[in-house]
DRENPA-133778 format. One record per residue (C-alpha): residue number from 1; residue in three letters; z, y, x. Coordinates in Angstrom, 2 decimals. Example, Ala and Ser with C-alpha at 12.3 -4.5 7.8 and 13.67 -1.06 7.14 Angstrom:
2
ZAMAR   seq   type        pz        py        px
ZAMAR     1    Ala      7.80     -4.50     12.30
ZAMAR     2    Ser      7.14     -1.06     13.67
// end
This chain:
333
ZAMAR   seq   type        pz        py        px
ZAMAR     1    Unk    -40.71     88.23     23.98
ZAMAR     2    Unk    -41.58     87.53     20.40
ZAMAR     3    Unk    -44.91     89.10     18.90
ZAMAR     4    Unk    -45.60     90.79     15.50
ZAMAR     5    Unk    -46.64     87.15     14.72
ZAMAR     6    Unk    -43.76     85.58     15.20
ZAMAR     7    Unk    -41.90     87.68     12.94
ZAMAR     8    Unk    -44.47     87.08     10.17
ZAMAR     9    Unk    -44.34     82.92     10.63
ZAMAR    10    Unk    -40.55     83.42     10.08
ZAMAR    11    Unk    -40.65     85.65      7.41
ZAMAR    12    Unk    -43.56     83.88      5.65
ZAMAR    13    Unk    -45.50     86.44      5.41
ZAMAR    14    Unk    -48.62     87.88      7.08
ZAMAR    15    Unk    -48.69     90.35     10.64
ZAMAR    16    Unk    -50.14     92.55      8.45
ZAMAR    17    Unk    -47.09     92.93      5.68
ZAMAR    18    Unk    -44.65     93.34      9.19
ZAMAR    19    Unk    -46.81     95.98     10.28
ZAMAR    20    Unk    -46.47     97.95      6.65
ZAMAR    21    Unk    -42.48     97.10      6.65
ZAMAR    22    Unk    -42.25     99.25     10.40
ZAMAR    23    Unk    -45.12    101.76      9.57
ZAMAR    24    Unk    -45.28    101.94      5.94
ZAMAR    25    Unk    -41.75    100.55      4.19
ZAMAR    26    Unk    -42.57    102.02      0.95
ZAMAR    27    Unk    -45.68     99.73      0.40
ZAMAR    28    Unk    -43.86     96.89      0.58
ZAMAR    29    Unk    -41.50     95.52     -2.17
ZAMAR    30    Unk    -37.93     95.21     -1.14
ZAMAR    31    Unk    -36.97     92.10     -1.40
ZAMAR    32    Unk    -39.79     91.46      1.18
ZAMAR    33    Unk    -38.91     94.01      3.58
ZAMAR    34    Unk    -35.28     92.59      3.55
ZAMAR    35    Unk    -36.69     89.54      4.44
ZAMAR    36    Unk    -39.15     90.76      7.55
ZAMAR    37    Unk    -36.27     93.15      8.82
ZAMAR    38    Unk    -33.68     89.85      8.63
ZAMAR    39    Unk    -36.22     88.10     10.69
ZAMAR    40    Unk    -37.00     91.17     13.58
ZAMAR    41    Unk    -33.10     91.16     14.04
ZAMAR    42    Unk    -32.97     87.54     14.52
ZAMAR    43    Unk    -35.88     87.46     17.01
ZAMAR    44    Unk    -34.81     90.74     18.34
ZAMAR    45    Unk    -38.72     91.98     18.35
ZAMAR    46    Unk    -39.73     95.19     20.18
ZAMAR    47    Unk    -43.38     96.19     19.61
ZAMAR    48    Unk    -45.73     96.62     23.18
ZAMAR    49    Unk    -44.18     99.29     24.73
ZAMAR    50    Unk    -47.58    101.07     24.74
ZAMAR    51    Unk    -47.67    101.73     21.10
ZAMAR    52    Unk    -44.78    104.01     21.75
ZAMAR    53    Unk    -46.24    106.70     24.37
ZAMAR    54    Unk    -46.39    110.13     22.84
ZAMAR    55    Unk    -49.09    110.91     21.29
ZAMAR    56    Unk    -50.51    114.05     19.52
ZAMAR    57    Unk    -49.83    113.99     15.34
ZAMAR    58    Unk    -47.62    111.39     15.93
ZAMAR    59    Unk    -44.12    111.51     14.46
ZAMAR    60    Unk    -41.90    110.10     17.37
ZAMAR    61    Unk    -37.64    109.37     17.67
ZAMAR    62    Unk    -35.16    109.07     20.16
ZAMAR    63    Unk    -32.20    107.35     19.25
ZAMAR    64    Unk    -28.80    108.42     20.91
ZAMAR    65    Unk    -25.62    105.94     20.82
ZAMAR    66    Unk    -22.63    108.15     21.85
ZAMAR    67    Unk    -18.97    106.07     22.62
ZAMAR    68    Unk    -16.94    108.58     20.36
ZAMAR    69    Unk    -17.73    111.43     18.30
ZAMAR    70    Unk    -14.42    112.55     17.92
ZAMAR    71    Unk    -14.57    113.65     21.18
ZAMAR    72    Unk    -15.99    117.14     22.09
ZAMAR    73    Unk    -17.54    116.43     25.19
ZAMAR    74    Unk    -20.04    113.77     23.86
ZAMAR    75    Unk    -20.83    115.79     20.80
ZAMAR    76    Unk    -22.26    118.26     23.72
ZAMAR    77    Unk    -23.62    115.84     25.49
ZAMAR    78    Unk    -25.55    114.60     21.82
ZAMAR    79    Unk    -26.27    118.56     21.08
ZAMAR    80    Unk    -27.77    119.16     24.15
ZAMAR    81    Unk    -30.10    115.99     24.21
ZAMAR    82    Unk    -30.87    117.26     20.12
ZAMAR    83    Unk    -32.08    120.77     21.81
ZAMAR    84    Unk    -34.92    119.29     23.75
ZAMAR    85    Unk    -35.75    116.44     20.95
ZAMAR    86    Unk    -36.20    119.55     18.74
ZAMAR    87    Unk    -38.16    121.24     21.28
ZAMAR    88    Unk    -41.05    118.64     21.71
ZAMAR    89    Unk    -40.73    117.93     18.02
ZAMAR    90    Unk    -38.87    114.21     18.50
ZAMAR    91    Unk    -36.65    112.72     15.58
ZAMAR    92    Unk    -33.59    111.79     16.42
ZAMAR    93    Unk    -31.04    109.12     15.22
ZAMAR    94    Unk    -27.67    109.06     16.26
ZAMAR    95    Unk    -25.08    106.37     16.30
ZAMAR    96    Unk    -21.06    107.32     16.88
ZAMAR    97    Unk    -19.52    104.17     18.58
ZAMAR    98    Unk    -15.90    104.85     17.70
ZAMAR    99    Unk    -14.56    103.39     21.11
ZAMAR   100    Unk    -15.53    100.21     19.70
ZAMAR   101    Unk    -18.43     97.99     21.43
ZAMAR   102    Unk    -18.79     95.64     18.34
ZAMAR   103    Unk    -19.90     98.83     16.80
ZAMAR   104    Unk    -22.27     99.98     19.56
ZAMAR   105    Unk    -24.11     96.34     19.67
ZAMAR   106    Unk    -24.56     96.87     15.88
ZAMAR   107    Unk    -25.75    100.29     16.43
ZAMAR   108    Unk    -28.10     99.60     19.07
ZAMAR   109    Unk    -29.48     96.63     16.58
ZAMAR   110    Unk    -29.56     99.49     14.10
ZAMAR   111    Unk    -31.82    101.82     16.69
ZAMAR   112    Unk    -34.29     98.72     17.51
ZAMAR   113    Unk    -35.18     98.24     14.01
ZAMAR   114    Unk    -35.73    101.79     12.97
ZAMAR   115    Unk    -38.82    101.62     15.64
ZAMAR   116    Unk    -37.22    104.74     18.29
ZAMAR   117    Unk    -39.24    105.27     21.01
ZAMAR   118    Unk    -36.08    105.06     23.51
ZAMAR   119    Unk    -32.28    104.92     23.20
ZAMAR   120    Unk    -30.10    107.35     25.12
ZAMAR   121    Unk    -26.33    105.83     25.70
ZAMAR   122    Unk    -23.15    106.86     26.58
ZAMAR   123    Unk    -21.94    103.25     26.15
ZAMAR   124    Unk    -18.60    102.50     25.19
ZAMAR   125    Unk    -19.01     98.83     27.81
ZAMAR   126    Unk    -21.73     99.73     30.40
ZAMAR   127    Unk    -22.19     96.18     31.46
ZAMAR   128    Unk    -22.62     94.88     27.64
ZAMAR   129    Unk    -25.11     91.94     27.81
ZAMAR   130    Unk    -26.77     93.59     24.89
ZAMAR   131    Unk    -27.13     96.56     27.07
ZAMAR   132    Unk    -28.53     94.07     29.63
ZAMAR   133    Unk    -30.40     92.38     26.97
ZAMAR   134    Unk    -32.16     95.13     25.96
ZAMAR   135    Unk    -33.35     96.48     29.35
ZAMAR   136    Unk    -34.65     93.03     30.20
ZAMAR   137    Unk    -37.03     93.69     27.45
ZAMAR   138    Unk    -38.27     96.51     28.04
ZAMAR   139    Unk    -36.45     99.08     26.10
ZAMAR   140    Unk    -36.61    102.67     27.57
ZAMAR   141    Unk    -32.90    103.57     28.05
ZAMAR   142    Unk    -31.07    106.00     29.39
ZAMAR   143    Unk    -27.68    106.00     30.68
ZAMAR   144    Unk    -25.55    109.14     30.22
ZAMAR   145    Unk    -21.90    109.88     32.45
ZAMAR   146    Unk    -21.05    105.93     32.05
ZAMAR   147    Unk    -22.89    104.30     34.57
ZAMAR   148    Unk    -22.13    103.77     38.07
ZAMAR   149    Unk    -25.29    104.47     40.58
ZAMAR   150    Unk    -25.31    100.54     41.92
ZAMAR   151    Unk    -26.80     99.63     38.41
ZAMAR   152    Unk    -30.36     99.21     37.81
ZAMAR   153    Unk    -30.66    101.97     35.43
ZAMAR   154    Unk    -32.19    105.22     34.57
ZAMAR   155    Unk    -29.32    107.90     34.35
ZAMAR   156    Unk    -27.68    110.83     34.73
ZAMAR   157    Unk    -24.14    111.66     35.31
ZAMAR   158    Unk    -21.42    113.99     36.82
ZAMAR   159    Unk    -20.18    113.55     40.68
ZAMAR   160    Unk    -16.83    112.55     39.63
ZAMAR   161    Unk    -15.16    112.04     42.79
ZAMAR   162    Unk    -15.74    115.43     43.97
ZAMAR   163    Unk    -14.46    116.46     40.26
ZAMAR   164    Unk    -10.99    114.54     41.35
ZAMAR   165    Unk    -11.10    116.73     44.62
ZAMAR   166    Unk    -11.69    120.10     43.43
ZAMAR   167    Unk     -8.93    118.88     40.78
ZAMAR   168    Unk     -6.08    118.06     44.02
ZAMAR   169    Unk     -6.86    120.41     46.39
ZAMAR   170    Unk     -6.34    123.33     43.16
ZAMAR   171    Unk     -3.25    121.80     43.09
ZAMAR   172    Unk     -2.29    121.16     46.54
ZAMAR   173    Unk     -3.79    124.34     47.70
ZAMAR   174    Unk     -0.42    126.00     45.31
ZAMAR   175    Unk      2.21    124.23     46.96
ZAMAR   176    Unk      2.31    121.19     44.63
ZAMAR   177    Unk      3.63    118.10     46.43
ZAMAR   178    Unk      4.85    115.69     43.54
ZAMAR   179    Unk      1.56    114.91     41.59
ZAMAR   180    Unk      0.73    112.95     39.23
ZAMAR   181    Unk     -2.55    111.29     37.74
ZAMAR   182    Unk     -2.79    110.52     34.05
ZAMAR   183    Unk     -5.51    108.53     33.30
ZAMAR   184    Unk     -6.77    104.16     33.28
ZAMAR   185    Unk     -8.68    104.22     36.47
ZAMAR   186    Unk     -8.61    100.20     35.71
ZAMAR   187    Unk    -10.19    100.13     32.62
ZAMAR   188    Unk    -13.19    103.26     33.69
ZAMAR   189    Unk    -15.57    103.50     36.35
ZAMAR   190    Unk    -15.59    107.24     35.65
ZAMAR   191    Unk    -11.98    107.79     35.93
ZAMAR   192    Unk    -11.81    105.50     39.15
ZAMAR   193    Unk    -13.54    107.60     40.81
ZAMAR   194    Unk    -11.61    110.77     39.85
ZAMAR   195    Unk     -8.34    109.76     40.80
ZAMAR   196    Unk    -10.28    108.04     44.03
ZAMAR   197    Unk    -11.36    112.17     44.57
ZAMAR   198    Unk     -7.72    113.11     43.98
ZAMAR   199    Unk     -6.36    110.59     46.47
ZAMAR   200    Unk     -8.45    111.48     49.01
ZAMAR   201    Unk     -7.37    115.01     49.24
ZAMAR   202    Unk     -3.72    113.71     48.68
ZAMAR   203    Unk     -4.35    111.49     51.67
ZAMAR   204    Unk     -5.98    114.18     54.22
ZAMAR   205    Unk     -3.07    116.79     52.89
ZAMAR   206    Unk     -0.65    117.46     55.70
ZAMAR   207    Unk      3.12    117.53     54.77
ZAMAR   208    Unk      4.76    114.89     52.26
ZAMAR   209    Unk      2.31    115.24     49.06
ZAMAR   210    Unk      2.69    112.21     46.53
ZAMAR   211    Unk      0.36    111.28     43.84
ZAMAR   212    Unk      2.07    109.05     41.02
ZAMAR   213    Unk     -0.41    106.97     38.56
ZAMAR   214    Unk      0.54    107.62     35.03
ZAMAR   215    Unk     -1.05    104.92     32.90
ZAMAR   216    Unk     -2.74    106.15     29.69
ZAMAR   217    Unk     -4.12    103.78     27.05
ZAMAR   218    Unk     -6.99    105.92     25.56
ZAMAR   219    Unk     -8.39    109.58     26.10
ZAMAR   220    Unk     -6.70    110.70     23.18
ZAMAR   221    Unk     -4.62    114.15     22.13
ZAMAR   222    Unk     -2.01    111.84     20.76
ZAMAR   223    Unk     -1.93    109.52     23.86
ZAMAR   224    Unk     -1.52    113.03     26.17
ZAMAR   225    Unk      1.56    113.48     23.97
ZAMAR   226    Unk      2.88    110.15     24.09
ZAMAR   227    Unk      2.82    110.54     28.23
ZAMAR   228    Unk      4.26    114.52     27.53
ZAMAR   229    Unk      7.47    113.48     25.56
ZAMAR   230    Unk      8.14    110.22     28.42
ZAMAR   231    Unk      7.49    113.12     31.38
ZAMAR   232    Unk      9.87    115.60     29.55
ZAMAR   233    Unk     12.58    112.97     29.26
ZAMAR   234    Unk     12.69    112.59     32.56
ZAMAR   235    Unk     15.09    114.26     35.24
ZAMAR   236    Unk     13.80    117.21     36.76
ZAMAR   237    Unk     14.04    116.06     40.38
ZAMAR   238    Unk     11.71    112.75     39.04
ZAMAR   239    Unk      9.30    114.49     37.62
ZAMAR   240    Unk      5.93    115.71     38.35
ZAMAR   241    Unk      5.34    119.21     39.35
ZAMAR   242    Unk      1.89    119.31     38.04
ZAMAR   243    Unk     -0.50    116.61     36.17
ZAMAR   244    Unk     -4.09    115.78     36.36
ZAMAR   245    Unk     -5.52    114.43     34.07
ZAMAR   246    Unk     -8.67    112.29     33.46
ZAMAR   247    Unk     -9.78    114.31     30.31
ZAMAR   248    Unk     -8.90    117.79     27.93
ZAMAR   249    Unk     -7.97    115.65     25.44
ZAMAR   250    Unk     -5.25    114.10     27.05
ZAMAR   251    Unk     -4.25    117.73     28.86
ZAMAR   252    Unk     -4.25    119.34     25.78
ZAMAR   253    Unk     -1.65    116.66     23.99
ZAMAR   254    Unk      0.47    116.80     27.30
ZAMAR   255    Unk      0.37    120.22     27.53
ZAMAR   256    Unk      1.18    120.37     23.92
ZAMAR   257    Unk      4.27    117.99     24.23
ZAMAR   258    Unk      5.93    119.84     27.31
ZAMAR   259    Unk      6.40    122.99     25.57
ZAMAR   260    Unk      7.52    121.51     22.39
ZAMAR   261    Unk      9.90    119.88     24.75
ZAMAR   262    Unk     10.99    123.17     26.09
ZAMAR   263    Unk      9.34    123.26     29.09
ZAMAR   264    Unk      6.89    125.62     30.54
ZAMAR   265    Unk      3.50    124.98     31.50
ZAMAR   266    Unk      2.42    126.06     34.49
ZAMAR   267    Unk      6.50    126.86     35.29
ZAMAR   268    Unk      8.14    123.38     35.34
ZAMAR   269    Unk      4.45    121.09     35.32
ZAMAR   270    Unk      1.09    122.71     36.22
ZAMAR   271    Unk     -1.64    120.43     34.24
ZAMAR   272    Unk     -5.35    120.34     34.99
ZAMAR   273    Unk     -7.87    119.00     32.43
ZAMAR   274    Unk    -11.82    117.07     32.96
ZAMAR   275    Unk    -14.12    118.09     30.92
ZAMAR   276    Unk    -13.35    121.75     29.76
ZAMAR   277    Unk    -14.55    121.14     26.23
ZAMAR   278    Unk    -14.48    124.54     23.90
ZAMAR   279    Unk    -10.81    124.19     22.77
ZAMAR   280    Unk     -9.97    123.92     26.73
ZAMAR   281    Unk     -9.87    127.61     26.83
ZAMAR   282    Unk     -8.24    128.80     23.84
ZAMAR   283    Unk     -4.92    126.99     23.61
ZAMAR   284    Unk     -1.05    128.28     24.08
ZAMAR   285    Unk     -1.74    127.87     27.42
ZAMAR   286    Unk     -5.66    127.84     28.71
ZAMAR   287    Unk     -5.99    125.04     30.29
ZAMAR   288    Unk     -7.43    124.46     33.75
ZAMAR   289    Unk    -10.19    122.39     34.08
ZAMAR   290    Unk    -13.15    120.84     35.78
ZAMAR   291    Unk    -16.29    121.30     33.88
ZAMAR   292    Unk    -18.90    119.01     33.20
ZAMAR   293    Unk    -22.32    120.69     32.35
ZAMAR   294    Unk    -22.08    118.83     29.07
ZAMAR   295    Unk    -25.00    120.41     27.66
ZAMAR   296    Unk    -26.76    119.74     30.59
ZAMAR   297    Unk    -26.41    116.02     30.59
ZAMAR   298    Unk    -28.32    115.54     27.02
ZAMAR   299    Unk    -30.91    117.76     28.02
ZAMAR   300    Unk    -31.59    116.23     31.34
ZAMAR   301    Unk    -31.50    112.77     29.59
ZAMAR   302    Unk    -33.99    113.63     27.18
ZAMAR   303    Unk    -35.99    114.89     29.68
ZAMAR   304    Unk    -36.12    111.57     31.72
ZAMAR   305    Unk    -36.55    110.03     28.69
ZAMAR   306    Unk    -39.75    111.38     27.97
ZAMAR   307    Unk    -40.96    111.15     31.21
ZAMAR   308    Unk    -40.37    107.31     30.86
ZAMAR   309    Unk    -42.04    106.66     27.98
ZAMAR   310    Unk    -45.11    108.51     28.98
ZAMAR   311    Unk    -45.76    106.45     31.55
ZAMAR   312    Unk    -47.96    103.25     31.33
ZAMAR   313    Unk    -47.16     99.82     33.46
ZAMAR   314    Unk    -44.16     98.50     33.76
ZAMAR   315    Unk    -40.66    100.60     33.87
ZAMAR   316    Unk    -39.94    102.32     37.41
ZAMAR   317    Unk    -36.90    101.44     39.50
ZAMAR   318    Unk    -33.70    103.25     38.73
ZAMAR   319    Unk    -33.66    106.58     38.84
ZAMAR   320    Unk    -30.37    108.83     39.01
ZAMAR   321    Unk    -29.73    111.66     38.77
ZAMAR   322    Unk    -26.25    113.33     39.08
ZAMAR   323    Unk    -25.00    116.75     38.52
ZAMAR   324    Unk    -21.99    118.65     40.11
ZAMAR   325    Unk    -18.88    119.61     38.26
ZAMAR   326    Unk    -16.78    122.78     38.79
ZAMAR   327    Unk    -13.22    123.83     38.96
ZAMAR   328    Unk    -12.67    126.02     35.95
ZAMAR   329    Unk     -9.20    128.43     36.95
ZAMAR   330    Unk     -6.99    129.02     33.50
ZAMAR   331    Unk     -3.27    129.52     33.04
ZAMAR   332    Unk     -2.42    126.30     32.86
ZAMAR   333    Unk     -2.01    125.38     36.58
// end
């Protein structure tokens, strides 16, 4: 790991000017600090993890990466986690990812070399080699709902294959046998093990229950449509009698589609959300849903986060902690 040192032999200047750069930017000219901060990035130096403990009259920040701020459920996730920074008077910096991981490497550069004390993720690629990188360092991190509990990691997350259950047997439970699942179990670890939860329940169902994979390319409203206008066009006898779906945001733009199609939701396709973010319940049609104590999550993450940098020695093994989600009964299915 490179030292304090080593970032002052590259920069050409002394430990002493690198130390007033992270503590005390304004003392240095800016030219110079461009130079030392070029040089940390390049070297990727983290100072000795005990210079970041918590201390009394210390000024202290947690930096939070979330995958996409456009979606409601992480700005929860991020308001919750800002509740209990405010409460034990942390800063916090956050970083939106956009979906994109070229993004979320810069931002996690960005975190590093503003000094936080830890980084709380929802990453956009959990096995990044930054990610990696970073851990292997030393960084306190937290992993929030992306994460599967086989990784070496501190998180906390949502049982999502019991969210996928409560999701199918709602719908089974009403005399649906033609189901379908709209999400990219493929491309998520999350939504995996959803539609794992839902085929379960399809599986153990007695009588002839099918559940059809619809494949969706993002987690978007306008993606939910896309799949809403393709289901509409189809015969009745071919379609679906009720959709789950891996977020709100695509039951929302489904539900959305169907009715401007002309057909009625829960009448001719019962849809179920994940997530039940605020607009969940206050659409044309309130939308069923399994809820995710969003809130919850941040909190909880800040929570191990300070209990991780309080401690001296090197970092614990993994610790994980996961929360249960609930069926949320609307109009919608």
């Amino acid at each position: 790991m490179a030292t304090i040192r080593d970032v002052a032999t590259l920069a050409g200047v002394s430990a002493g000017t690198v130390s007033n750069v992270l503590n005390r930017p304004s003392y240095v000219r800016a030219e110079t600090r461009e130079r030392v901060m070029q040089a940390i990035a390049e070297l990727e130096f983290i100072p000795d993890q005990r210079s970041r403990q918590f201390r009394p009259g210390r000024t202290h920040t947690i930096g939070i990466s979330v995958a996409e701020l456009g979606n409601p459920f992480f700005v929860d996730v991020a308001l919750g986690a800002e509740e209990v920074c405010r409460e034990n008077d942390l800063g916090v910096v956050l970083c939106n990812s956009g979906y994109d991981p070229t993004l979320e490497s810069h931002n996690l550069d960005l975190l590093v070399q503003q000094r936080v004390q830890g980084i709380i993720i929802t990453p956009v690629d959990e096995n990044s080699s930054r990610l990696e990188s970073l851990k292997d360092r030393g960084v306190p991190m937290i992993f929030v709902d992306r994460v599967g509990d086989d990784r070496d990691v501190w998180s906390v997350g949502v049982d999502d294959r019991e969210g996928g259950r409560l999701a199918a047997r709602h719908l089974v439970d009403r005399g649906h046998r033609r189901i379908a699942f709209l999400g990219h179990p493929h491309r998520s670890p999350k939504v995996k093990l959803r539609y794992q939860g839902a085929r379960e329940v399809v599986n153990q169902s007695d009588g002839d229950i099918t559940l059809e994979l619809v494949s969706a390319a993002s987690w978007t409203v306008e993606e939910g449509r896309r799949v809403g206008a393709q289901l509409a066009a189809r015969p009745e006898d071919k379609r679906p009698t009720a959709v789950f779906c891996a977020n709100d945001m695509l039951a929302l733009g489904l539900t959305q589609e169907l009715l401007r199609n002309g057909l009625s939701v829960p009448g001719d396709i019962a849809v179920v959300g994940y997530d039940d973010i605020e607009w969940a319940g206050v659409g044309a049609v309130p939308l069923t849903t399994i809820s995710q104590p969003r809130t919850l999550l941040g909190r909880t993450a800040v929570e191990m986060m300070i209990r991780l940098i309080n401690r001296s020695g090197p970092l614990p093994e993994a610790n994980h902690i996961i929360l249960k989600p609930e069926l949320v009964v609307r109009d919608s299915a």
